[in-house]
Backbone as a ProteinNet text record, in pm:
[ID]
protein_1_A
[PRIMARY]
XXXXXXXXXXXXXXXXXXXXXXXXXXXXXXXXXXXXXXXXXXXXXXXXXXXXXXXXXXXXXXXXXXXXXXXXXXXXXXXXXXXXXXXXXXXXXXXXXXXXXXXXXXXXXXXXXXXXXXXXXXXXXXXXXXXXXXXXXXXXXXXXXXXXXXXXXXXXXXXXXXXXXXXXXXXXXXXXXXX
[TERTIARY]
84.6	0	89	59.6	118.7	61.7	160.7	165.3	91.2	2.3	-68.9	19.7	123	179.2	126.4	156.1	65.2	163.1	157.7	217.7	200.6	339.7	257	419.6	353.9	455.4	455	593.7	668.7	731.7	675.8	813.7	795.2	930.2	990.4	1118.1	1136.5	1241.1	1321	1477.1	1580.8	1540	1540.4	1478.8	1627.3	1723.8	1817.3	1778.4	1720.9	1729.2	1629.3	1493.9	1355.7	1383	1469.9	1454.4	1558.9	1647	1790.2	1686.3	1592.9	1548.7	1434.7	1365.6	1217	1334.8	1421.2	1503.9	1589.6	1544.1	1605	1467.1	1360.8	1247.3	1166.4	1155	1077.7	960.5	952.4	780.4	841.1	923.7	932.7	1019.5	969.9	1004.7	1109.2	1115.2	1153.2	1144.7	1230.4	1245.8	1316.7	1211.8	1271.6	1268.4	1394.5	1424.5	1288.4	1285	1185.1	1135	1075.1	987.7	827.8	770.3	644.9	551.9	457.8	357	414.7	452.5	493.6	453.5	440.1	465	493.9	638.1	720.3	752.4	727.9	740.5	860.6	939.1	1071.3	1142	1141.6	1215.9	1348.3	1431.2	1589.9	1618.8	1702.4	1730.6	1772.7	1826.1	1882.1	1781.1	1720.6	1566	1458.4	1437.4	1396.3	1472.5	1586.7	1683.4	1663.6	1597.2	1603.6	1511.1	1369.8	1281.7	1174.6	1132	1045.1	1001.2	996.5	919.1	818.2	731.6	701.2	665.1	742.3	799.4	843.7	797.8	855.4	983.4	1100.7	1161.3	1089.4	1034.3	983.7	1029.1	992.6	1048.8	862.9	896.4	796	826.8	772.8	788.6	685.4	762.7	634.5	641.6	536.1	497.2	465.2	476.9	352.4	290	169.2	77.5	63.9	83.9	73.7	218.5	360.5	402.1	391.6	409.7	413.9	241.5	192.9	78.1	93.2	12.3	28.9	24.9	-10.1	-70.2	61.5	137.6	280.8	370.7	389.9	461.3	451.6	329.9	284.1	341.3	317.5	403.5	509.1	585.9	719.7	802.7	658.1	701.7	721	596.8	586.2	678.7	792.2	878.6	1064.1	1025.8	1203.5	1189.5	1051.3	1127.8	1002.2	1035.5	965.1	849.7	720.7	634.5	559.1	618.9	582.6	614	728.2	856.7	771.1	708.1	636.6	790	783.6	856.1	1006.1	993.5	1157.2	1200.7	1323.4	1349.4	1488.6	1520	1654.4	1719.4	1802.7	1880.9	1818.2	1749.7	1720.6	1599.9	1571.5	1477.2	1388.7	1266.1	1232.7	1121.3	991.7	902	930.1	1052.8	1069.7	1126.6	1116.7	1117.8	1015.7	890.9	764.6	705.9	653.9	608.7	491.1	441.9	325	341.1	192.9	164.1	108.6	130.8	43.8	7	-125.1	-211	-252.7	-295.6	-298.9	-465.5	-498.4	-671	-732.3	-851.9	-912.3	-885.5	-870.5	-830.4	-715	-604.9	-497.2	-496.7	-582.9	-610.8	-714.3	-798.7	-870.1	-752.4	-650.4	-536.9	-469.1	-458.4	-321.9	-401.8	-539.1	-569.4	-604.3	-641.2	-658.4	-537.5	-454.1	-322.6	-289.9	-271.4	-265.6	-346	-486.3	-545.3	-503.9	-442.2	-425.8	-287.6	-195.3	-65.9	-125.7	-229.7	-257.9	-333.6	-412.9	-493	-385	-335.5	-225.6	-135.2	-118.3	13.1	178.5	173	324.7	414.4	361.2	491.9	400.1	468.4	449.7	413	443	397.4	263.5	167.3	96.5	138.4	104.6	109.8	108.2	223.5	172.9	197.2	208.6	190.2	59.6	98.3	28.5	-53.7	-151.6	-219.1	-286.5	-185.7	-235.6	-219	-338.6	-348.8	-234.7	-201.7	-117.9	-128.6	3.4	47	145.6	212.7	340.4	430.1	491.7	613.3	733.4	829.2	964.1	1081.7	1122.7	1214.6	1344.4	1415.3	1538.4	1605.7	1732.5	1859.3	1896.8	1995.1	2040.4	2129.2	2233.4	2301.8	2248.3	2111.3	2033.2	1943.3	1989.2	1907.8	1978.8	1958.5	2021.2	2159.9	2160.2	2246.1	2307.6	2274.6	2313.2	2426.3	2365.2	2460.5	2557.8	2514.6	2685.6	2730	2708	2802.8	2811.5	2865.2	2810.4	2957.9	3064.8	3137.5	3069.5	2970.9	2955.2	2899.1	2969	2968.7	2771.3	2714.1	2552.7	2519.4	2569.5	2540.4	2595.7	2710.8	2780.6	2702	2657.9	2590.5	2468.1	2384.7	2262.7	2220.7	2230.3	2128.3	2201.2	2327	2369.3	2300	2321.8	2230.6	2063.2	2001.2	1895.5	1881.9	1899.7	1910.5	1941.2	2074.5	2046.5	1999.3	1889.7	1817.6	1681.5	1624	1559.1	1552.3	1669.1	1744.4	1726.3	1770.2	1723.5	1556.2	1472.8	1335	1242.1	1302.7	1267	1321.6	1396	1485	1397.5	1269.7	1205.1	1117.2	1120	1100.5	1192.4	1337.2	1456.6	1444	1543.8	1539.7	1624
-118.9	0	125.1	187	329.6	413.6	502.2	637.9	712.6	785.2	941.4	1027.1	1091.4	1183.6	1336.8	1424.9	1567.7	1658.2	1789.3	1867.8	2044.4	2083.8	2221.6	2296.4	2414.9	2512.4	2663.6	2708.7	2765.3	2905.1	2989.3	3117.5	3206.4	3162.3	3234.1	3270	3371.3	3405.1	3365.6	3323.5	3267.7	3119.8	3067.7	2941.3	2882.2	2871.9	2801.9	2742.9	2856.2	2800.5	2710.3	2713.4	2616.6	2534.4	2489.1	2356.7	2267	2350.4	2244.6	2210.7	2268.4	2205.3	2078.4	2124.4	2041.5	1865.7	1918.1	1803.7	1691.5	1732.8	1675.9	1605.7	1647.1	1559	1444.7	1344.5	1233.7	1289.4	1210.9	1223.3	1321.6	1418.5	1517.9	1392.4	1379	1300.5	1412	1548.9	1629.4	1769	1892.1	1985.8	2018	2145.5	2169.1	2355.3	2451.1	2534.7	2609.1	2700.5	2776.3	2911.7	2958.9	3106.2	3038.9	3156.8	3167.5	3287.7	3295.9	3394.9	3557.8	3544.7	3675.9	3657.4	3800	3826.9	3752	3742	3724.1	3571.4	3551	3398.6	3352.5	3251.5	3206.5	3267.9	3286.9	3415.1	3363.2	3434.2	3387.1	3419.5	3396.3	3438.4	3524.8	3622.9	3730.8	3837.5	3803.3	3913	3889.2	3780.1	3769.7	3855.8	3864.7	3932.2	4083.8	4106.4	4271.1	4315.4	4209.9	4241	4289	4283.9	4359	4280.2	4068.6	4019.2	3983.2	4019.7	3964.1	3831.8	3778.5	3629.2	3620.2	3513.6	3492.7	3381	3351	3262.8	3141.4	3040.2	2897.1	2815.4	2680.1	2593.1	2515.8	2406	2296.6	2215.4	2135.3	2004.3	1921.8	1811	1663.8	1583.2	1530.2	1473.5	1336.1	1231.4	1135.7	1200	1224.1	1281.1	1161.3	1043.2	911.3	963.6	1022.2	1057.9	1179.8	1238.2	1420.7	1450	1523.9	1597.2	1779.2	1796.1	1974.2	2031	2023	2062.4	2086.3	2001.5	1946.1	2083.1	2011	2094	2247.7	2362.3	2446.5	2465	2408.6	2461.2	2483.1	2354.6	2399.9	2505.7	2557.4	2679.6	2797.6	2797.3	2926.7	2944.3	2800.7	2795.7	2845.6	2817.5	2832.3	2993.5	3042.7	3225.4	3271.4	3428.1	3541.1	3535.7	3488.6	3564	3698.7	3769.5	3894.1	4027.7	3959.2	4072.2	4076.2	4230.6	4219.1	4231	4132.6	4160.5	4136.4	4086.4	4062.2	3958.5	3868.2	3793	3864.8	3877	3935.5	4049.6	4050.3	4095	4077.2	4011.2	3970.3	4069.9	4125.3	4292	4260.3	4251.4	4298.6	4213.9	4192	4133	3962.1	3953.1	3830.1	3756.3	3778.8	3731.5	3715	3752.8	3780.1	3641.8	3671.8	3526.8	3456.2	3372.4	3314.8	3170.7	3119.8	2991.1	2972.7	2894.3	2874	2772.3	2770.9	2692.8	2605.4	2472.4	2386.5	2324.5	2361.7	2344.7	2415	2403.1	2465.1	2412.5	2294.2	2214.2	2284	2274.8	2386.2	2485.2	2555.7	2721.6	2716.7	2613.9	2648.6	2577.9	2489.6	2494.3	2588	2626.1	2756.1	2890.1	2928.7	3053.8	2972.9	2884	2833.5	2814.5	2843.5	2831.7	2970.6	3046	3202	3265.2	3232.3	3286.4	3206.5	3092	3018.6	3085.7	3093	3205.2	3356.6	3430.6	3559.9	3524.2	3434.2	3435.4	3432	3364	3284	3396.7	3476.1	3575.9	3549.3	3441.3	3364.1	3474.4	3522.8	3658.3	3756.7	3854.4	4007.5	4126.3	4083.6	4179.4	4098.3	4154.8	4042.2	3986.4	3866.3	3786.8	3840.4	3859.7	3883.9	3794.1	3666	3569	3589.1	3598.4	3559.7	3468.5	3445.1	3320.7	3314.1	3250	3319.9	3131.4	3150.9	3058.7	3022.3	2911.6	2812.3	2887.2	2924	2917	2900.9	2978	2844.6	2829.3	2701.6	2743.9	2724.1	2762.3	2791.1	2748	2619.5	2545.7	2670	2690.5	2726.9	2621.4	2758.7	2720.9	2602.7	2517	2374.2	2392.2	2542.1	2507.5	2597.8	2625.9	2640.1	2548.4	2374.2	2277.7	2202.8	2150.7	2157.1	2208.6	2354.6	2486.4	2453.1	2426.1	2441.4	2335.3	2209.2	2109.2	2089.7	2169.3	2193.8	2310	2384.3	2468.5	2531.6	2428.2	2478.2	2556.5	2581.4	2706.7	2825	2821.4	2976	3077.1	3195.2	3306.5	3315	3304.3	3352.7	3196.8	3100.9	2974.1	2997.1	2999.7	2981	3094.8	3196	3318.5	3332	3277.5	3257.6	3149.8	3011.6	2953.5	2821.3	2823.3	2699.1	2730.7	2815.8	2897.8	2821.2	2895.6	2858.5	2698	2629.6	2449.2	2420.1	2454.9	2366.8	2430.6	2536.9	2534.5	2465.7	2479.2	2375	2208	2183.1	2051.6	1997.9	2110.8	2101.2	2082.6	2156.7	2151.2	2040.7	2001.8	1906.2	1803.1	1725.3	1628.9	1505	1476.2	1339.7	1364	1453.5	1462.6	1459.5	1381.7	1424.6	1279.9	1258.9	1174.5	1067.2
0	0	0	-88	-115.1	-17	90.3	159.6	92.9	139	61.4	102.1	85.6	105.4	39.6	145.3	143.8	145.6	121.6	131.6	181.7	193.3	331.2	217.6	233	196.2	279.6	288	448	411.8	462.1	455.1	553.6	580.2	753.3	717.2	627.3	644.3	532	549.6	480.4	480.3	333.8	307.2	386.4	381.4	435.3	595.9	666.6	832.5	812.8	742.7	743.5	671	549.7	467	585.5	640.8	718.2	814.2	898.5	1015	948.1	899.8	858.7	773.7	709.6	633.6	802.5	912.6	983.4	1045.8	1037.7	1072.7	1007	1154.9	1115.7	1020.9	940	889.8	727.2	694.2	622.7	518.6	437.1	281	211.7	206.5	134.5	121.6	173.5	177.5	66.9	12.7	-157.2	-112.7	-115.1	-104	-239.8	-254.9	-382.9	-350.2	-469.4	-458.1	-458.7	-350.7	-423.6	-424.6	-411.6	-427.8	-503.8	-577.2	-652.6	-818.3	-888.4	-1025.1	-1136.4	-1082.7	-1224.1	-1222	-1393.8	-1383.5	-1376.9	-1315.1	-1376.9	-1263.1	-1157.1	-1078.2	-1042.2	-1032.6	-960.4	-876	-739.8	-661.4	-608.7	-763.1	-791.7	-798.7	-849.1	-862.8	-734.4	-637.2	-549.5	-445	-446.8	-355.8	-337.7	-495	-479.2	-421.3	-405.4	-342.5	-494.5	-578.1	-690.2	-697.1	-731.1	-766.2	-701	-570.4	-480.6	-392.5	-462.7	-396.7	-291.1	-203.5	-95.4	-112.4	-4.6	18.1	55.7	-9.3	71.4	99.2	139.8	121.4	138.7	9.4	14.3	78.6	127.7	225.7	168.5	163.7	86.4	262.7	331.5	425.5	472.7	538.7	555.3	681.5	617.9	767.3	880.3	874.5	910.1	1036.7	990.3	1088.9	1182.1	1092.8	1132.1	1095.3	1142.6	1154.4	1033.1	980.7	911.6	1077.7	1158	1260.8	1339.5	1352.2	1407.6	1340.7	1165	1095.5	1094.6	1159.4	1177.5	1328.5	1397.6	1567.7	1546.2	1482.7	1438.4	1356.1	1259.9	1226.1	1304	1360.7	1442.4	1571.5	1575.7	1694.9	1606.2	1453.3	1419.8	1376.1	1361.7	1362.7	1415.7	1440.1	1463.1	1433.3	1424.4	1269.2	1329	1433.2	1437.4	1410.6	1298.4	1220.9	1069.2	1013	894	794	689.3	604.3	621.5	703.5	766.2	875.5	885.8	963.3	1007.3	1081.8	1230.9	1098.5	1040.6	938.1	816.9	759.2	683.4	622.3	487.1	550	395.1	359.1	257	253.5	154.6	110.8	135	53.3	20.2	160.7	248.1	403.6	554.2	411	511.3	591.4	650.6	727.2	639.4	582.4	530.3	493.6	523.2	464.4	374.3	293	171.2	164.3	217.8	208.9	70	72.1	-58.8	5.1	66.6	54.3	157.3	152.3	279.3	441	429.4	568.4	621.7	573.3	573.3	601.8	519.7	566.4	705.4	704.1	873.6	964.9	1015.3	1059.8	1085	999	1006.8	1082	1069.3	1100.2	1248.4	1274.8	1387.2	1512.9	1443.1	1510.1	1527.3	1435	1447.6	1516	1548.5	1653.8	1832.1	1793.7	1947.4	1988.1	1900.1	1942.7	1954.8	1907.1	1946.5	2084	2126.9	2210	2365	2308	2399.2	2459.7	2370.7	2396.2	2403.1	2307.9	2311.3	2263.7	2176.5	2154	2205.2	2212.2	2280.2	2174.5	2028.2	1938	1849.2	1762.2	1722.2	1567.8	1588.1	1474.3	1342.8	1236.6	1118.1	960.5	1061.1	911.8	836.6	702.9	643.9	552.1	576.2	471.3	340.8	215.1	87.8	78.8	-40.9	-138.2	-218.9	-212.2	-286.4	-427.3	-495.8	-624.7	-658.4	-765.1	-855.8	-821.3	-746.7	-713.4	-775.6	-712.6	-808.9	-739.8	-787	-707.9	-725.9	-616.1	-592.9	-671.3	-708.2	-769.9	-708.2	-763.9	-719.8	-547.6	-586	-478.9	-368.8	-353.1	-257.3	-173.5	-275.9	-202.9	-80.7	8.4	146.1	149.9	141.4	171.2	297.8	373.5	477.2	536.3	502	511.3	411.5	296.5	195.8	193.2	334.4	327.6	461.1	595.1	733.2	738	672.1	705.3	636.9	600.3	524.8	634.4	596	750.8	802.3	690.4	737.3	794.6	749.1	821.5	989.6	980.3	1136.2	1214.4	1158.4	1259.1	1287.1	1139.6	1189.7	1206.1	1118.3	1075.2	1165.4	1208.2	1324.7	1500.9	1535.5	1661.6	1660.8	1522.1	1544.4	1504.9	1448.5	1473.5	1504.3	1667.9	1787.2	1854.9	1844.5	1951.8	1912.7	1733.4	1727.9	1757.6	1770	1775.7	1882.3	2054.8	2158.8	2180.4	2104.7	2151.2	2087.8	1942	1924.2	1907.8	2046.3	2000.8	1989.6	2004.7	2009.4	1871.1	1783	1682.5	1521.8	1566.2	1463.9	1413.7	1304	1231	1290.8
[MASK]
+++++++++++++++++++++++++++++++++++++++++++++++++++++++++++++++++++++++++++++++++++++++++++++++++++++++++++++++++++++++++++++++++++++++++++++++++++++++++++++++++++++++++++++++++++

């Protein structure tokens, strides 16, 4: 019997810190670095960078819901960054770093706003919530040597400063969730 495998797509920021963590979890089949929700077709990383195409940084994730939960994969978002920084993650400054999910059905989208109201209700952060939730469209696999970035290239200076910090502290919080 064939797995139904599902899928959730992510932007928090620098696709590098979210494809290295989610690629270390049980249940995650596949973290694929990419653009989405913007303009221009075909986009590069180069033109995402400048901020004009309005694309976000993503990363897709293919799933077995059988391990991991969307529900799961969603805490865990809202635990590896900020999402109360509009448009921006720590250093990181522009459109293409905004917080959002992109939802791939309605089940999804009542999840996700359901969660965004249990972190506003909750008061887990101190500023309010500004992920946003847009409808699934085209995405745009990242360049090759943006696909697990992180593990081919843990001397690179934005790796060692940002993106090692934050995966062991993800590492620490979810250690009964790693591969």
């Amino acid at each position: 019997m064939t797995k139904a495998l599902q899928q959730a797509t992510l932007a928090g920021g620098c696709f590098w810190c979210i494809e290295a963590a989610y690629n270390s979890l049980v249940g995650i089949e596949s973290a694929v670095s990419g653009y989405m929700g913007g303009e221009t077709q075909d986009p590069t990383y180069e033109k995402v960078c400048k901020g004009d195409t309005g694309h976000a940084e993503v990363v897709q994730l293919t799933f077995d819901p059988t391990l991991i939960s969307y529900r799961e994969i969603l805490e865990i978002f809202f635990a590896l960054h900020n999402p109360t920084q509009l448009n921006r993650q720590g250093n990181d400054i522009g459109s293409q770093y905004r917080s959002a999910i992109f939802f791939h059905d309605d089940e999804q989208k009542q999840i996700a706003g359901d969660i965004i109201k249990e972190i506003t209700h909750d008061e887990v952060w101190p500023d309010p919530v500004v992920t946003q939730l847009e409808p699934l469209s085209t995405f745009y696999s990242g360049e090759a040597y943006h696909q697990d970035y992180f593990r081919n290239n843990p001397e690179n200076q934005y790796c060692q400063a940002v993106v090692s910090p934050k995966l062991a502290k993800f590492k620490q919080t979810f250690a009964a969730k790693l591969k």
